[in-house]
C-alpha positions as a Markdown table, in Angstrom:
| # | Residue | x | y | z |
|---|---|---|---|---|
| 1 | Unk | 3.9 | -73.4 | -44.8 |
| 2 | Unk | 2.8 | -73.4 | -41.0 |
| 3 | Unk | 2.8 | -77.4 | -39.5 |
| 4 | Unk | 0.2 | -78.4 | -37.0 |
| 5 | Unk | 2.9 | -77.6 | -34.2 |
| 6 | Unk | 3.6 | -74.0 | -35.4 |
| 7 | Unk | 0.1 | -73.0 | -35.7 |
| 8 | Unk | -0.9 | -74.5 | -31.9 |
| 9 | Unk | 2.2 | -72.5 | -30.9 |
| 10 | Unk | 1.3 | -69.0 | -33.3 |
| 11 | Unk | -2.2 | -69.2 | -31.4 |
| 12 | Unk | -1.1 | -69.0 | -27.8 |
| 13 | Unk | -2.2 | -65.6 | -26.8 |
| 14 | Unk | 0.8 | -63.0 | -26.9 |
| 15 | Unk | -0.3 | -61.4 | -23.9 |
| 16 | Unk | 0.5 | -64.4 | -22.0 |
| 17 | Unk | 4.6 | -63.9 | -22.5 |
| 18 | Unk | 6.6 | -61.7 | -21.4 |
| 19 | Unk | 10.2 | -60.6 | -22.7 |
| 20 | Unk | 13.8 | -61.4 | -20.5 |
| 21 | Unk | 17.2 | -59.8 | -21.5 |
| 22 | Unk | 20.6 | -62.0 | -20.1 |
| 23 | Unk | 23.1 | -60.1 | -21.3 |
| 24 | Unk | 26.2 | -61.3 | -23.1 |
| 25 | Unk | 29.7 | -60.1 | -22.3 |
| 26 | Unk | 33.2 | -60.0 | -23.7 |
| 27 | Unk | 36.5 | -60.5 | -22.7 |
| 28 | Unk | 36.7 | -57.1 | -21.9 |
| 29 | Unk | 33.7 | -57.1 | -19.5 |
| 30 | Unk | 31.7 | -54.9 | -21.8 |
| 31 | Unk | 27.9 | -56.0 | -23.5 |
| 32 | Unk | 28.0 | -57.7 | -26.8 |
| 33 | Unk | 25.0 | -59.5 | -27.3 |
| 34 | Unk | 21.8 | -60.3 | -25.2 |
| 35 | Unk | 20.2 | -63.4 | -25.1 |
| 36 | Unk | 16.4 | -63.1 | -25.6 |
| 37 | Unk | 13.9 | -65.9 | -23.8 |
| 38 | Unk | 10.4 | -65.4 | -23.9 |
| 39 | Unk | 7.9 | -66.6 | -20.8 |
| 40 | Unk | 4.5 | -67.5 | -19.4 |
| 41 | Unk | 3.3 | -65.7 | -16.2 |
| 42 | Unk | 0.7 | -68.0 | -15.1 |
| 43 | Unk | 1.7 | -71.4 | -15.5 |
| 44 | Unk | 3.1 | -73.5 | -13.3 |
| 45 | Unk | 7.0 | -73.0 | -12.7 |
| 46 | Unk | 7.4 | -76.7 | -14.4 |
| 47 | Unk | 6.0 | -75.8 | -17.6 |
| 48 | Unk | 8.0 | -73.1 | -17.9 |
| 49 | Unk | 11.7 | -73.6 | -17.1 |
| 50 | Unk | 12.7 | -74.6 | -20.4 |
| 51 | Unk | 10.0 | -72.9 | -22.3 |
| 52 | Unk | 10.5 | -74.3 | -26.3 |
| 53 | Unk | 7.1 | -73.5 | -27.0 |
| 54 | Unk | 7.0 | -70.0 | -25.6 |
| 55 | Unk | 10.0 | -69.1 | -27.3 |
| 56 | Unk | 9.0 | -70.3 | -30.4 |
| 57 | Unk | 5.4 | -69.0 | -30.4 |
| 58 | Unk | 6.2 | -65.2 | -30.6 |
| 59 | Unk | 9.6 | -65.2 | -32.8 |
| 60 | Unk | 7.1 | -63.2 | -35.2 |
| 61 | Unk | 5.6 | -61.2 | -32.4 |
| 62 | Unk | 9.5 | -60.2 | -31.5 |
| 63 | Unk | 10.1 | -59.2 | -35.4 |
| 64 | Unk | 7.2 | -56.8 | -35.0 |
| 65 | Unk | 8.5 | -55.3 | -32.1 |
| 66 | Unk | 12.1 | -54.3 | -34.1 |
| 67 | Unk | 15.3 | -55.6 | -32.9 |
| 68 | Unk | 16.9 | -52.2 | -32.9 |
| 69 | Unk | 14.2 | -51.6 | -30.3 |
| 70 | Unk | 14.8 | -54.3 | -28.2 |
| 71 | Unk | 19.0 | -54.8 | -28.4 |
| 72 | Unk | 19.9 | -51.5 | -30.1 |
| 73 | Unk | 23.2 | -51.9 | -31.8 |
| 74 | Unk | 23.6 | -55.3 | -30.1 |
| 75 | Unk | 22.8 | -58.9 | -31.2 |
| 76 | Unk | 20.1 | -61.2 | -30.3 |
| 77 | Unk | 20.2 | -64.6 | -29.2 |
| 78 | Unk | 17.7 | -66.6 | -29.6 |
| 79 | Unk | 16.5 | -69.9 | -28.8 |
| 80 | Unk | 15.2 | -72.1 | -31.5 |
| 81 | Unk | 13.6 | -75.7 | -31.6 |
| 82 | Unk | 13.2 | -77.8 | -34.4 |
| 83 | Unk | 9.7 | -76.9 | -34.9 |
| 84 | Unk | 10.5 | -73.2 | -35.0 |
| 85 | Unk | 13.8 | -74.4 | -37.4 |
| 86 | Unk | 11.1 | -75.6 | -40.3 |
| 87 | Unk | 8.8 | -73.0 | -40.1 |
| 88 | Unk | 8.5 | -70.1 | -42.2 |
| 89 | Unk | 8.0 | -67.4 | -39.3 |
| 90 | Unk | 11.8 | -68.0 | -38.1 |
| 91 | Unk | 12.4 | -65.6 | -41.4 |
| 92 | Unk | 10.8 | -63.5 | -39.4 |
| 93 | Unk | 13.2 | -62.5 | -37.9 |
| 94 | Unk | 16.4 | -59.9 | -39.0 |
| 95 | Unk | 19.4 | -62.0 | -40.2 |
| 96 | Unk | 21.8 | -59.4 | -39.5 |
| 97 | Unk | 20.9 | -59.4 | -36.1 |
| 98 | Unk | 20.1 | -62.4 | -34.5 |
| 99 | Unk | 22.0 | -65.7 | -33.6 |
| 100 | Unk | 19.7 | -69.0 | -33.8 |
| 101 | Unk | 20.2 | -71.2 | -30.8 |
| 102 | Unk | 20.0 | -75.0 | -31.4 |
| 103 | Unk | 18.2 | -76.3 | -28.2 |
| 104 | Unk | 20.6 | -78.9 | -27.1 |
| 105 | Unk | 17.1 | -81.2 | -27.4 |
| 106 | Unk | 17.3 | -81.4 | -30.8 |
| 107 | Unk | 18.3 | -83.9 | -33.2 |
| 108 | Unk | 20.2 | -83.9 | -36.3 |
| 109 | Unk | 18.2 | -85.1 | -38.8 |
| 110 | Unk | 19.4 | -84.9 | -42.1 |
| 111 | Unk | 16.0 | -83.0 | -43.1 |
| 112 | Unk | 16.8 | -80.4 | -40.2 |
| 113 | Unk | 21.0 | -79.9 | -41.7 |
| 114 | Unk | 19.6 | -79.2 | -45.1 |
| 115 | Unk | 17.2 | -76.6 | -43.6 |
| 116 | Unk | 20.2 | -75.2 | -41.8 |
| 117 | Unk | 22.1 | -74.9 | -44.6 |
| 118 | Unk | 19.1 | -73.2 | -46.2 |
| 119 | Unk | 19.1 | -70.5 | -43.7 |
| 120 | Unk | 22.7 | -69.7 | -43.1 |
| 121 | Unk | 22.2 | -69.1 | -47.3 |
| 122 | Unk | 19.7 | -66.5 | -46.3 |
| 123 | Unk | 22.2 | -65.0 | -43.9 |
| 124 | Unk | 21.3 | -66.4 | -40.3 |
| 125 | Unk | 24.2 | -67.3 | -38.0 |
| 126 | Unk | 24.1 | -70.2 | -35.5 |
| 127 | Unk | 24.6 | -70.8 | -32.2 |
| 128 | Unk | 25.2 | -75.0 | -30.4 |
| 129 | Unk | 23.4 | -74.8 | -27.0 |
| 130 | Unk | 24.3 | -76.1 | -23.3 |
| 131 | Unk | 27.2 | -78.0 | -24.4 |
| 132 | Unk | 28.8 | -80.6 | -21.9 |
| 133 | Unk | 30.0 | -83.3 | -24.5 |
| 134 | Unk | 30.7 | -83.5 | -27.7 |
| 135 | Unk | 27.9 | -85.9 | -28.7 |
| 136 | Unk | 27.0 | -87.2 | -32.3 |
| 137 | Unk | 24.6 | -84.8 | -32.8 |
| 138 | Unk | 26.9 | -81.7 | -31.9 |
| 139 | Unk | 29.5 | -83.3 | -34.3 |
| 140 | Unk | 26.7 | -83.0 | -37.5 |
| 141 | Unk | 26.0 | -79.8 | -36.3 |
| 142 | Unk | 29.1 | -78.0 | -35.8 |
| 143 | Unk | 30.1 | -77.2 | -39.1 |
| 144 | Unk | 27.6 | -75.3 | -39.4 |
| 145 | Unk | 27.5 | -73.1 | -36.3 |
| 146 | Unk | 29.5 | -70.1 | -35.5 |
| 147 | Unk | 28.9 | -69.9 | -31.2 |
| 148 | Unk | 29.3 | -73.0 | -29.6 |
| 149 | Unk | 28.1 | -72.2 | -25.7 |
| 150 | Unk | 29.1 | -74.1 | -22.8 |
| 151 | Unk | 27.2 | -75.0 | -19.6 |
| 152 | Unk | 30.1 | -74.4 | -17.0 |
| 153 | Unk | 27.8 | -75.3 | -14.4 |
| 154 | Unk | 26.5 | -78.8 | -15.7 |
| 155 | Unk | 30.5 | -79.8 | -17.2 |
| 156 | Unk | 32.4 | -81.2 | -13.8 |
| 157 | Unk | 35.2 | -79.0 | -12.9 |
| 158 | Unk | 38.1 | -81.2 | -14.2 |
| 159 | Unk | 36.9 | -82.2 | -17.0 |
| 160 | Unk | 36.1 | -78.5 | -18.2 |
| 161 | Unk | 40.0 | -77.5 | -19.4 |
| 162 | Unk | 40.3 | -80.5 | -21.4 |
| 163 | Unk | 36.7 | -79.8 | -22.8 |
| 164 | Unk | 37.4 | -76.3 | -23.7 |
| 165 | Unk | 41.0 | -77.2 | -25.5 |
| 166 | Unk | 38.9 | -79.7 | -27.7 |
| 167 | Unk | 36.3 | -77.0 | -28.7 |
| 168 | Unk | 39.0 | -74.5 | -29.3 |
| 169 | Unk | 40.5 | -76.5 | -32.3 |
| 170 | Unk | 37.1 | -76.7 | -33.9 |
| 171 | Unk | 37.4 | -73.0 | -34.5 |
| 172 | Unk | 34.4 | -71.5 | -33.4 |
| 173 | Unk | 33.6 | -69.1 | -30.9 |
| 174 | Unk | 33.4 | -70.2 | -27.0 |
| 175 | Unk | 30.5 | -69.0 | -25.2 |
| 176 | Unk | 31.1 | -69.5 | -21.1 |
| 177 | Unk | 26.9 | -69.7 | -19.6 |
| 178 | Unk | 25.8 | -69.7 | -16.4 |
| 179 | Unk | 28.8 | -67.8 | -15.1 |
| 180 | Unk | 27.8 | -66.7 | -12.0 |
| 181 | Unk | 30.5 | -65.7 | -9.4 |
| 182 | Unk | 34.1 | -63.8 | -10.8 |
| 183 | Unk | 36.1 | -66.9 | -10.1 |
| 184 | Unk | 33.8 | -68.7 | -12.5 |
| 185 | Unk | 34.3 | -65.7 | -15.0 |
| 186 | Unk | 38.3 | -65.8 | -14.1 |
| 187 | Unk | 38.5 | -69.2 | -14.6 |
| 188 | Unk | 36.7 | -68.9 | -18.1 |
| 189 | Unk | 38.8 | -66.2 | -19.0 |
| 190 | Unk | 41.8 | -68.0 | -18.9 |
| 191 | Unk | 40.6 | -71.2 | -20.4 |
| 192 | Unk | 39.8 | -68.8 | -23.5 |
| 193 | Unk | 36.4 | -68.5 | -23.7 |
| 194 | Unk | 35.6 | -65.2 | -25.8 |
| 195 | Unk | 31.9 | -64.4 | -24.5 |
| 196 | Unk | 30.4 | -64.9 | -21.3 |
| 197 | Unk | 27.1 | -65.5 | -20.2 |
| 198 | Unk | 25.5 | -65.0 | -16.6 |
| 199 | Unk | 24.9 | -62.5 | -13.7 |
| 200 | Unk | 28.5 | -62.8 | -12.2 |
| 201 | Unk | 29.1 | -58.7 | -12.2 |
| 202 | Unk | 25.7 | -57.9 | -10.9 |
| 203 | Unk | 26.8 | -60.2 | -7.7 |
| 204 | Unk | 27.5 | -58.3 | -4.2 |
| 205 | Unk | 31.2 | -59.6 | -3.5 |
| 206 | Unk | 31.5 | -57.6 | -0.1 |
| 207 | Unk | 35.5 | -56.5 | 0.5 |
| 208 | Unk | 36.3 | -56.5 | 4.3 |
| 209 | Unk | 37.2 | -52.4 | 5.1 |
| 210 | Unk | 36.0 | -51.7 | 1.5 |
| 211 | Unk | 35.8 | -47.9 | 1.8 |
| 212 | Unk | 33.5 | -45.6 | -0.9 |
| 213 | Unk | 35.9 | -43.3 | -2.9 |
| 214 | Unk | 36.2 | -39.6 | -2.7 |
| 215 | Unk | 34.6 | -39.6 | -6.0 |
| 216 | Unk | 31.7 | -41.6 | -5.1 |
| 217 | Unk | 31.5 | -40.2 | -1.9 |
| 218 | Unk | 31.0 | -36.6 | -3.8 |
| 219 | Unk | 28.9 | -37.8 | -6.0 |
| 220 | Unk | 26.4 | -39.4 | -3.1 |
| 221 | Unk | 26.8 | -36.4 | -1.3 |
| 222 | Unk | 25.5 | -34.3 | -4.3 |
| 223 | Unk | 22.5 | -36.2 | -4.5 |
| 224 | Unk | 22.1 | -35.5 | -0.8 |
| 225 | Unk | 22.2 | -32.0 | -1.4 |
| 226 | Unk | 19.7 | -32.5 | -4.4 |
| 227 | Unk | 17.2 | -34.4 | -1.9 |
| 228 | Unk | 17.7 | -31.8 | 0.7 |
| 229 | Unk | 16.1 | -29.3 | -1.8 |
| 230 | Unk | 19.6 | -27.6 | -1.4 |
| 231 | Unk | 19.8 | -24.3 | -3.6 |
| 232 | Unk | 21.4 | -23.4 | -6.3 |
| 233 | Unk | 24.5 | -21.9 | -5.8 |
| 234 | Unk | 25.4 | -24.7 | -2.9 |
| 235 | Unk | 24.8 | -27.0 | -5.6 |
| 236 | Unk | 27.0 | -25.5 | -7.7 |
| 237 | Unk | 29.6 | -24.9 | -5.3 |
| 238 | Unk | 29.6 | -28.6 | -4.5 |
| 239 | Unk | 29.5 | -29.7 | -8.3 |
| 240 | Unk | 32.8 | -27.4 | -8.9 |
| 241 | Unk | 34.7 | -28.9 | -5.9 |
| 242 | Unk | 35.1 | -31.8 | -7.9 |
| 243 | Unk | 36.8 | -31.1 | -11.2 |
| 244 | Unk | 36.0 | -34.5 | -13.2 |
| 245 | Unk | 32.4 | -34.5 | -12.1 |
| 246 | Unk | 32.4 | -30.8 | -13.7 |
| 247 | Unk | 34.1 | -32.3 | -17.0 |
| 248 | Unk | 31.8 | -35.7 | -17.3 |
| 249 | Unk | 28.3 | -32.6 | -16.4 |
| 250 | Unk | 30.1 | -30.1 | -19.4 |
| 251 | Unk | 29.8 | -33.1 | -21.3 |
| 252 | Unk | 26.6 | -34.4 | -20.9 |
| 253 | Unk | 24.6 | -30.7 | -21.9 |
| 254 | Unk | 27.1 | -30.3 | -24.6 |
| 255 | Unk | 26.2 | -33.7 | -27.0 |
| 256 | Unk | 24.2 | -32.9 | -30.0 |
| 257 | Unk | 21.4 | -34.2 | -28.3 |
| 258 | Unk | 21.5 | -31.3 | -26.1 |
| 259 | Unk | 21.3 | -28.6 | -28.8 |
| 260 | Unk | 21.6 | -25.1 | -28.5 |
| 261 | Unk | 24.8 | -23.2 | -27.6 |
| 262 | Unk | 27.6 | -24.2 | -26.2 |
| 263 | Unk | 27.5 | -24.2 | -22.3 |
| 264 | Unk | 31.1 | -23.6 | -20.5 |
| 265 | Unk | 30.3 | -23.2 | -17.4 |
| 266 | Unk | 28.6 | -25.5 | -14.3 |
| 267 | Unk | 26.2 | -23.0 | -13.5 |
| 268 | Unk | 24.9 | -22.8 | -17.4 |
| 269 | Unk | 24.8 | -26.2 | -17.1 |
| 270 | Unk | 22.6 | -26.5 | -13.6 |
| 271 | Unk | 20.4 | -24.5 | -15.5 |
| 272 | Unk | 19.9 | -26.3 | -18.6 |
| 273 | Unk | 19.4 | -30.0 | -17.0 |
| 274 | Unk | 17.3 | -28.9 | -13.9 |
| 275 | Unk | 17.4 | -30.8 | -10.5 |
| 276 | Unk | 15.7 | -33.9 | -12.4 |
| 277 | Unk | 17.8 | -34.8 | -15.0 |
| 278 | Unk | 20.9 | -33.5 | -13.1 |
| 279 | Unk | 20.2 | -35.8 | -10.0 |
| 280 | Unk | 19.6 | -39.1 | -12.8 |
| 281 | Unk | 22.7 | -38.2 | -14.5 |
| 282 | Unk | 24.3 | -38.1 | -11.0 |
| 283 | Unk | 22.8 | -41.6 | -10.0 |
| 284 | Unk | 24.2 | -43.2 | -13.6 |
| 285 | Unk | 27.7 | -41.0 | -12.9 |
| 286 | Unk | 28.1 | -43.7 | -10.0 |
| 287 | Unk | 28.6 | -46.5 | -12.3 |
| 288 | Unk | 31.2 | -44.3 | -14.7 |
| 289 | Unk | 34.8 | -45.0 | -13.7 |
| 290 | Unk | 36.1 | -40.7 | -12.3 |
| 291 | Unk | 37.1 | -38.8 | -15.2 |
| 292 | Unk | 35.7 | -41.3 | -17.8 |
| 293 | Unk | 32.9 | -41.3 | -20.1 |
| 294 | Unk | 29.8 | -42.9 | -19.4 |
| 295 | Unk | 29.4 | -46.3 | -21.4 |
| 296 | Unk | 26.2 | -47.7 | -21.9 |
| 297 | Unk | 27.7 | -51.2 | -23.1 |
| 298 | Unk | 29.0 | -51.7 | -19.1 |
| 299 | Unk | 26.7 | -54.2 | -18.1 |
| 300 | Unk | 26.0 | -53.0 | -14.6 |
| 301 | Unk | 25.4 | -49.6 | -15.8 |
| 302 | Unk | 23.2 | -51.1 | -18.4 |
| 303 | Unk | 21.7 | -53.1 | -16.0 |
| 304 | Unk | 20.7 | -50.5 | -13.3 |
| 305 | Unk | 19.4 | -48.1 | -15.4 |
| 306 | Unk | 17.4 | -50.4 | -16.7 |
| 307 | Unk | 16.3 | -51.4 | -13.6 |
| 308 | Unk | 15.5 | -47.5 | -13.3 |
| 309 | Unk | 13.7 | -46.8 | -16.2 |
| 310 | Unk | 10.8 | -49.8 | -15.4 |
| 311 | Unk | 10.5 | -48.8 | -11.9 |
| 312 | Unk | 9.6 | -45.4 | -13.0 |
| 313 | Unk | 7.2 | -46.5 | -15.1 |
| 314 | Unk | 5.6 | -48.9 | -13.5 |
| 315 | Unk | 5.0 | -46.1 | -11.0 |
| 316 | Unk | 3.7 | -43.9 | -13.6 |
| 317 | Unk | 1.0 | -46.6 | -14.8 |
| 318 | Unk | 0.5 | -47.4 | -11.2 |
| 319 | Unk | 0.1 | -43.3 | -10.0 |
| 320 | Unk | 0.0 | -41.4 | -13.4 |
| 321 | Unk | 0.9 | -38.3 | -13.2 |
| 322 | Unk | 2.6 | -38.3 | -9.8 |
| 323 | Unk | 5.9 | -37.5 | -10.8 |
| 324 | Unk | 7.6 | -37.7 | -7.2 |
| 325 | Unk | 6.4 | -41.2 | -7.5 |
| 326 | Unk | 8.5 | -41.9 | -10.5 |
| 327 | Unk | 11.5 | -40.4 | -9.7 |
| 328 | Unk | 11.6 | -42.2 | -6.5 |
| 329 | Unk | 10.8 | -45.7 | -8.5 |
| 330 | Unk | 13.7 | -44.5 | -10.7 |
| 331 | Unk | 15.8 | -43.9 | -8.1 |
| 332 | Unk | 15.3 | -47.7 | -6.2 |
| 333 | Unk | 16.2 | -49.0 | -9.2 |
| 334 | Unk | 19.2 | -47.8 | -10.3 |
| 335 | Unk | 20.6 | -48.0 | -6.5 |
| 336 | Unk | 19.3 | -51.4 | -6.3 |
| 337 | Unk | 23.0 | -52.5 | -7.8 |
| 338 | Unk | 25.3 | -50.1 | -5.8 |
| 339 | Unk | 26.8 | -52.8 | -3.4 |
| 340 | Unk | 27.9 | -54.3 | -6.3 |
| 341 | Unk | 29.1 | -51.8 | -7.6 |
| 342 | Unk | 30.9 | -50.3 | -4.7 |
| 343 | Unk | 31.7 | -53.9 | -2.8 |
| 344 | Unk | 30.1 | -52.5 | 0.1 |
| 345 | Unk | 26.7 | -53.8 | 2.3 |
| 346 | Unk | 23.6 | -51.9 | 1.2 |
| 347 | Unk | 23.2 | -51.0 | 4.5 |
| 348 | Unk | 26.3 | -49.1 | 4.5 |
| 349 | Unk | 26.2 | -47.5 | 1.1 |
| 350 | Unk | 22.4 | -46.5 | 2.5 |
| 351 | Unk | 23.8 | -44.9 | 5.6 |
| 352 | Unk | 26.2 | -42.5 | 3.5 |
| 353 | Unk | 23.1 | -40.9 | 1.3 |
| 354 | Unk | 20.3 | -39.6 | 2.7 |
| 355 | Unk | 17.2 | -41.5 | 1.4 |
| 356 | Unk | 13.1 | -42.1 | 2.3 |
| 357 | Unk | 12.5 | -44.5 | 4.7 |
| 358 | Unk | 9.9 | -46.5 | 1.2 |
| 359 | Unk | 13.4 | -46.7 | -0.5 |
| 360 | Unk | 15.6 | -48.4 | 2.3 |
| 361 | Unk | 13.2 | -50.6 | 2.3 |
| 362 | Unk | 12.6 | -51.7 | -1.0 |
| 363 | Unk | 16.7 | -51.7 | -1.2 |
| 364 | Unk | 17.3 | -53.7 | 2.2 |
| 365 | Unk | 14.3 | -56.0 | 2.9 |
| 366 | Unk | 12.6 | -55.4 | -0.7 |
| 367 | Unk | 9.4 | -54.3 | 0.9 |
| 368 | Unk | 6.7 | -51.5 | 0.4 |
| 369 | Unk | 5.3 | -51.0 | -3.3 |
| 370 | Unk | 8.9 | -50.3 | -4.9 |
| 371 | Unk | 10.5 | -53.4 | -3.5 |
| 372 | Unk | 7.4 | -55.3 | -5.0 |
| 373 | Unk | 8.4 | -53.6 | -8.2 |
| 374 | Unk | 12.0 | -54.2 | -7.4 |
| 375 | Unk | 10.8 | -57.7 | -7.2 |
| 376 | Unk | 9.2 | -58.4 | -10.3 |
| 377 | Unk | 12.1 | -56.6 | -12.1 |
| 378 | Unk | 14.5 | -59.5 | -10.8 |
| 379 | Unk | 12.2 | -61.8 | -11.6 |
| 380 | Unk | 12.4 | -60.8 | -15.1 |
| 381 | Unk | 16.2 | -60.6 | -15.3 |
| 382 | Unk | 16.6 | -64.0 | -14.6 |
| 383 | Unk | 13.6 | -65.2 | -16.5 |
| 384 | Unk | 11.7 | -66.5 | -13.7 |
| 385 | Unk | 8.0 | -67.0 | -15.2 |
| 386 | Unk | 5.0 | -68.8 | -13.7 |
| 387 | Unk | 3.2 | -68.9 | -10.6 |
| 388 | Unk | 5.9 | -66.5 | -8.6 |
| 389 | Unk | 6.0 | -63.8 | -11.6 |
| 390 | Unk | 2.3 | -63.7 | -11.7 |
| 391 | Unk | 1.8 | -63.2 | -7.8 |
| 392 | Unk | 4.5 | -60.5 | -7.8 |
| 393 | Unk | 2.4 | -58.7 | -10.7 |
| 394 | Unk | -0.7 | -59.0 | -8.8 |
| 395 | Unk | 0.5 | -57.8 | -5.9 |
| 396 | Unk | 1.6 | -54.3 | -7.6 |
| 397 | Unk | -1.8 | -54.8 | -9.5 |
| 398 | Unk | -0.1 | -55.0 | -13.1 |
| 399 | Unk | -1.0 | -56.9 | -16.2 |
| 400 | Unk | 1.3 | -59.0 | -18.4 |
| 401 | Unk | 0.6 | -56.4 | -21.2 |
| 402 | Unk | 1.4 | -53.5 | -18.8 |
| 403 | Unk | 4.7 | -55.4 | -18.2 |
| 404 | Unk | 5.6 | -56.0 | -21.6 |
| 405 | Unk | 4.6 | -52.0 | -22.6 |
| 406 | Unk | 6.8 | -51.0 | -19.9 |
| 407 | Unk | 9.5 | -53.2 | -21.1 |
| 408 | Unk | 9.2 | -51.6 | -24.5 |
| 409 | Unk | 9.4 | -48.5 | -23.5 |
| 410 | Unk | 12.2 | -48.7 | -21.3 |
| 411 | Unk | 14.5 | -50.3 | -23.7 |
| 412 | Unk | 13.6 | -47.3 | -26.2 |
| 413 | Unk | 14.3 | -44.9 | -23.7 |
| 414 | Unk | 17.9 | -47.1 | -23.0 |
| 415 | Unk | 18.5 | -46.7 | -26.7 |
| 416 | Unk | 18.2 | -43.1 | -26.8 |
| 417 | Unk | 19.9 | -42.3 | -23.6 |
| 418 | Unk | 23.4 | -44.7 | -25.6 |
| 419 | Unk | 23.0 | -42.2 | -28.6 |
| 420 | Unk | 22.7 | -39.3 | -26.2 |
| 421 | Unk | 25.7 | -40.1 | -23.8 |
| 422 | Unk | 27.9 | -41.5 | -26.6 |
């Protein structure tokens, strides 16, 4: 049965919100989990920073949707207030793959532990929220809980190792958040933290005389080659000069998702991808490690390709048909993380490939149509809603509902593309 709050909530239009990703890492740097919050475009950015009522309005709107479409084989974490705690839609939602966020806001009624208790019966697991003290409230919620997540930016510095050794003897699993540099992350790591949350490997850390690698250099000089409308055989010539780019392109036309025969050479394989697909497997090849296969649970991989996939289809909704368009959207995207990737300035890394003078600079000053699209893509990744989310939409003339089919879709296509590469 629905209270008065949950049905004010349910009837806020869904087309208002739109979907954010923060994804959740382990020890070992690779994606475990993401953290869902939902948001307003519209509203002013107060109303919106800590958006309970958002979150908790369109939990049943998120079922619909299907978790496997929206984290794959990940989990979910979401946020959940003590409104959306009592009311029937949280059921909504897959037991098996979500974690249920206590707001750190909430109190521990005896009422709300018995409806806890009711859910975790049901199969839900439970996560303590922005954590800087263990409070009374944390202490009658704890037993219960399986993630206990810290806010390493609001705990002072000093205090945080003595923190962290009392939370560790409770015997739950230590969630680092708001990690955002890799000394933050280092120092987490070795207080013992097993997942971390926060944007610290998507962050440019520039190494004076950083040079690109042979095998990134190759790989950028392919894709010149590609944009040069080079032909064939220089292509190939090029692709068999390096030996593990060879291996990792035998091994993309030869998964089952491929089909067909068996293809043994590179020029068989040229053939079967075509200059498209072979200049996006290229561009996600960057973010493989030479010789290796291409994980899809590396968050900066993860990240830029899905960074790739929504500018491509914004500028398919934007210019349908005009497949140039796309690619080139696709292609601002999924550089838009190379200086992290390679510790280099952007302007360097831009002055080794050959690129369009619209995609330096969306990628250096974030201007032109793609580095408004680039724009409200980074807006979304850190779950920045109101006023400055809805002016970067109108400027590229989108809808919240185009945003959130676009959103959809990508994440589908990120899902097949995992099955396909793995």
């Amino acid at each position: 049965m629905l209270n008065d709050v949950d049905k004010n909530q349910m009837s806020l239009p869904f087309d208002e919100f739109f979907l954010a990703r923060q994804p959740i890492l382990g020890r070992d740097q690779h994606l475990v989990a993401f953290e869902l919050l939902f948001r307003t475009a519209g509203a002013t950015e107060a109303n919106v920073t800590d958006d309970v009522a958002a979150t908790a309005a369109v939990i049943s709107h998120a079922s619909q949707l299907g978790m496997e479409q929206v984290v794959g084989p990940r989990l979910a974490f979401v946020n959940v207030s003590e409104a959306a705690l009592m009311s029937d839609y949280v059921r909504f939602l897959p037991p098996d793959k979500v974690i249920l966020e206590i707001l750190e806001t909430v109190k521990a009624s005896p009422r709300l532990i018995a409806r806890i208790r009711e859910l975790r019966a049901l199969g839900f697991k439970f996560a303590l929220d922005d954590i800087v003290a263990e409070s009374e409230d944390f202490m009658a919620f704890v037993e219960l809980v399986d993630v206990i997540k810290v806010d390493v930016k609001a705990v002072e510095p000093d205090r945080l190792p003595g923190l962290t050794a009392s939370l560790h003897m409770l015997g739950k699993t230590l969630l680092a958040e708001k990690v955002e540099t890799l000394e933050e992350f280092r120092q987490c790591l070795a207080l013992g933290f097993e997942y971390f949350q926060g944007y610290y490997f998507a962050r440019p850390t520039i190494m004076s005389g950083r040079k690109i690698a042979p095998s990134e250099m190759a790989i950028l000089e392919l894709l010149k080659l590609i944009d040069s409308d080079a032909d064939n055989l220089t292509i190939e010539i090029a692709v068999k000069r390096d030996t593990l780019i060879s291996l990792n392109l035998l091994r993309l036309v030869n998964t089952a998702a491929a089909g067909g025969e068996r293809i043994d050479t590179v020029g068989q394989a040229l053939d079967s991808l075509g200059r498209q697909q072979l200049q996006r497997w290229l561009q996600i090849l960057l973010y493989a490690a030479p010789g290796a296969k291409v994980e899809m649970n590396l968050p900066l991989l993860q990240m830029a390709t899905t960074r790739g996939k929504l500018l491509e289809l914004m500028s398919l909704k934007l210019h349908p048909g005009q497949r140039e368009a796309a690619d080139t959207g696709f292609t601002v995207g999924i550089l838009s993380l190379t200086d992290a990737l390679f510790s280099i300035p952007m302007q360097d890394i831009l002055d080794t490939v050959d690129v369009t003078d619209e995609v330096r600079a969306a990628l250096l000053e974030r201007e032109g149509e793609y580095g408004d699209m680039l724009k409200v893509v980074e807006l979304v990744e850190k779950a920045r809603s109101g006023t400055a989310l809805a002016a970067a939409l109108r400027r590229i003339n989108l809808s919240v509902k185009d945003l959130q089919e676009i959103e959809m879709a990508a994440f589908e296509w990120l899902n097949v593309l995992a099955q396909e590469v793995h």
